[in-house]
Residue frames as qw, qx, qy, qz and C-alpha x, y, z in Angstrom:
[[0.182, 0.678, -0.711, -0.044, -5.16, -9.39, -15.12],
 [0.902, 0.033, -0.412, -0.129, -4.44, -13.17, -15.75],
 [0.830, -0.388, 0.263, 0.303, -2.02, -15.24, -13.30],
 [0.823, 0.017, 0.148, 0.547, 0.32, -15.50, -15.99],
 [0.263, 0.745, 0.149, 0.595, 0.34, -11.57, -16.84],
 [0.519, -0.796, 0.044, -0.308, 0.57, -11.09, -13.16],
 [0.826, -0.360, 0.377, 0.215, 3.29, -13.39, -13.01],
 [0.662, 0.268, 0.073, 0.696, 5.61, -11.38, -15.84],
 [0.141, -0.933, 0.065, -0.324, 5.22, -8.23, -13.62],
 [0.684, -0.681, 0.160, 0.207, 7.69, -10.11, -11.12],
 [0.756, 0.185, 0.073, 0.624, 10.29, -9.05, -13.69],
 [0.048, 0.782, 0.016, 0.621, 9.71, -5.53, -12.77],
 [0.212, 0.381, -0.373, 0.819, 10.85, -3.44, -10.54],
 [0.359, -0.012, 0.268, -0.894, 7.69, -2.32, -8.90],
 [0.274, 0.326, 0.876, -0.227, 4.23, -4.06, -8.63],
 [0.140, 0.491, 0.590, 0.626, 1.26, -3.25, -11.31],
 [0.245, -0.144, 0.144, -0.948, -0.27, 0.27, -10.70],
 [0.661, -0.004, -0.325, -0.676, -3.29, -0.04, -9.23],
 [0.486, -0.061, -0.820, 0.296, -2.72, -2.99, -7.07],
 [0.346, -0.780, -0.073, -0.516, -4.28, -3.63, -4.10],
 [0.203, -0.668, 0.639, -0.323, -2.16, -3.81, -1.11],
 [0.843, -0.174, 0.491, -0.133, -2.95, -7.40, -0.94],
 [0.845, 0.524, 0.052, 0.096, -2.09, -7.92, -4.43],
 [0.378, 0.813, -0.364, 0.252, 1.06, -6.13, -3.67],
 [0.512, -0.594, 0.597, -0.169, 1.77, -8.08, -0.99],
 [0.916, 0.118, 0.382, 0.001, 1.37, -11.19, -3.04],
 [0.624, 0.723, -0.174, 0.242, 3.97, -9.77, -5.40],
 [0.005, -0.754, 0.572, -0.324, 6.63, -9.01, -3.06],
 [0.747, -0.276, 0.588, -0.140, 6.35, -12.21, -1.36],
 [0.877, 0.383, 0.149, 0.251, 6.76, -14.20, -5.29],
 [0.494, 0.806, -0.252, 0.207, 9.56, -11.85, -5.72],
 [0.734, -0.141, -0.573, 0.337, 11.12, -13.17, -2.28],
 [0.104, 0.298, -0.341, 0.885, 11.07, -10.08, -0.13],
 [0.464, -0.488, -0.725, 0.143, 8.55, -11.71, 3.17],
 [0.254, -0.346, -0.230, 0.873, 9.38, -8.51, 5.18],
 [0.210, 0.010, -0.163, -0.964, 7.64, -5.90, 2.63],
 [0.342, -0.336, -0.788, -0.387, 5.04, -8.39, 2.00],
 [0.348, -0.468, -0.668, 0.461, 4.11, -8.61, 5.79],
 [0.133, -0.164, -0.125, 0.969, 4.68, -4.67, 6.19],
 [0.313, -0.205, -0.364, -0.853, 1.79, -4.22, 3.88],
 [0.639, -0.414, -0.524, -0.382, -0.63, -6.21, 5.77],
 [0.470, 0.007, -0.746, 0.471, 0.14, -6.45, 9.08],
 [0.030, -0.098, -0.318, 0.943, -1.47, -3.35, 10.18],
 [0.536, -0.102, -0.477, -0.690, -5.00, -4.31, 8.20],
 [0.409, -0.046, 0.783, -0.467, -7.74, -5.62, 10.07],
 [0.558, 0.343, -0.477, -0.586, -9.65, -6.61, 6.72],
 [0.947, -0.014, 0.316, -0.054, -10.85, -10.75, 6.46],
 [0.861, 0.500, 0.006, -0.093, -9.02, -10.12, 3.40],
 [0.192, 0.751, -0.542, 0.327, -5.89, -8.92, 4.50],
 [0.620, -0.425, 0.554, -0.359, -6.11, -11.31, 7.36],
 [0.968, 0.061, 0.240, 0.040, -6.30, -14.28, 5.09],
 [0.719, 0.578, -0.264, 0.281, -3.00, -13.24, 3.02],
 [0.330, -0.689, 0.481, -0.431, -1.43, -12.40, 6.52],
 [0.854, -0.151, 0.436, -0.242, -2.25, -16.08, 7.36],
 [0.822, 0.469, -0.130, 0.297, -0.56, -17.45, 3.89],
 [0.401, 0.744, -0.374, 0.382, 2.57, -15.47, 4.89],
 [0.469, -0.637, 0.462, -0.401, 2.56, -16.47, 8.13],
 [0.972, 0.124, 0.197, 0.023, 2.51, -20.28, 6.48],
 [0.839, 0.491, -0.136, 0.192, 5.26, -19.22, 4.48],
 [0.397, -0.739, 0.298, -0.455, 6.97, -18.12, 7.31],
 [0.717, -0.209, -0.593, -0.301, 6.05, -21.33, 9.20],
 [0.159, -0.129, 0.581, -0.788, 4.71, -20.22, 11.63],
 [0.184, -0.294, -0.740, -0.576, 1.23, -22.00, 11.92],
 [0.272, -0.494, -0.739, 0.368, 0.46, -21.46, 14.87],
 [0.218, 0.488, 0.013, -0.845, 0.26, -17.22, 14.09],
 [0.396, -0.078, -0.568, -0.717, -1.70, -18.76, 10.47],
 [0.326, -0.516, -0.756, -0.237, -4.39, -20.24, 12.14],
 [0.089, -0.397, -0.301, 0.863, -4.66, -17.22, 14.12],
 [0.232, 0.326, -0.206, -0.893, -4.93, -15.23, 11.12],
 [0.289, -0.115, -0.708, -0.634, -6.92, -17.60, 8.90],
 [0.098, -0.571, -0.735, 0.352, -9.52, -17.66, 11.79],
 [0.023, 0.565, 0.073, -0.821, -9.28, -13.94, 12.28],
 [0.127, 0.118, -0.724, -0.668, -9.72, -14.29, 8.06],
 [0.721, 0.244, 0.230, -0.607, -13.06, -16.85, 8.38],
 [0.768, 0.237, -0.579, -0.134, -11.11, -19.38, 6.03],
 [0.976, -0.207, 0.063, 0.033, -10.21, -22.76, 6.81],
 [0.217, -0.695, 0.542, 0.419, -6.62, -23.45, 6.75],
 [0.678, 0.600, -0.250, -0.343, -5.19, -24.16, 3.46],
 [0.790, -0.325, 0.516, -0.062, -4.40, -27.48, 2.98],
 [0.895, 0.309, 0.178, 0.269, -1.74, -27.42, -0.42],
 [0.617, 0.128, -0.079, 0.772, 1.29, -26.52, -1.60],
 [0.129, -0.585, -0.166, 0.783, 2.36, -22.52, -1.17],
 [0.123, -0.044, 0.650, 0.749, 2.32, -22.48, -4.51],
 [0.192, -0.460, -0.747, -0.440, -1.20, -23.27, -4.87],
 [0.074, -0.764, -0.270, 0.581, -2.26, -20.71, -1.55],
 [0.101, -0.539, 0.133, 0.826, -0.72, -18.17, -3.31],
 [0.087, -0.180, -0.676, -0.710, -2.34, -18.87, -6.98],
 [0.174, -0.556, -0.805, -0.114, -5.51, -19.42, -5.13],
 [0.144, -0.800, -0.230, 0.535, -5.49, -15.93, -3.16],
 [0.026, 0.329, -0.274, -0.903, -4.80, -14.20, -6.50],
 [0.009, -0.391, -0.863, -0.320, -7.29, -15.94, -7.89],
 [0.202, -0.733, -0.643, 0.093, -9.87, -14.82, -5.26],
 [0.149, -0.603, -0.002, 0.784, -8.31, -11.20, -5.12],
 [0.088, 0.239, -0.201, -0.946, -9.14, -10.84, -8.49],
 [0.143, 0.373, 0.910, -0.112, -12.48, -11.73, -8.52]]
């Protein structure tokens, strides 16, 4: 799935079947709902889940708990807009 096909699902209701829990976190967080987003990941010990933990924790802003997580993650911290985290971690999620 492109960005932009991934980005007319946030008119739905529900995230694309078939998501993975990161991807669905990255939907519920564009749709504004931080709380579900978190809910999915929080409990993952995953790099990967750890780095989208670490975005949300930016969008949050909290940075001190993201550079927690984007350690815990192995990335560097991300150093543009949210906008661009969040294109770039769907990017790399669908790799």
């Amino acid at each position: 799935m492109t960005l932009e096909e991934f980005k007319e699902t946030l008119t739905h209701p529900l995230p694309p079947e078939n998501s993975s829990v990161q991807i669905k976190a990255l939907w519920h967080d564009a749709k504004g709902d931080w709380k579900v987003a978190h809910d999915l990941i929080d409990h993952l010990e995953d790099s990967t889940s750890a780095h989208v933990h670490a975005y949300l924790h930016r969008v949050e802003g909290d940075l001190w708990n993201a550079r927690y997580w984007y350690k815990k993650a192995g990335q560097p911290e991300f150093n543009g807009t949210l906008v661009e985290e969040w294109e770039h971690l769907f990017a790399l999620l669908n790799q």
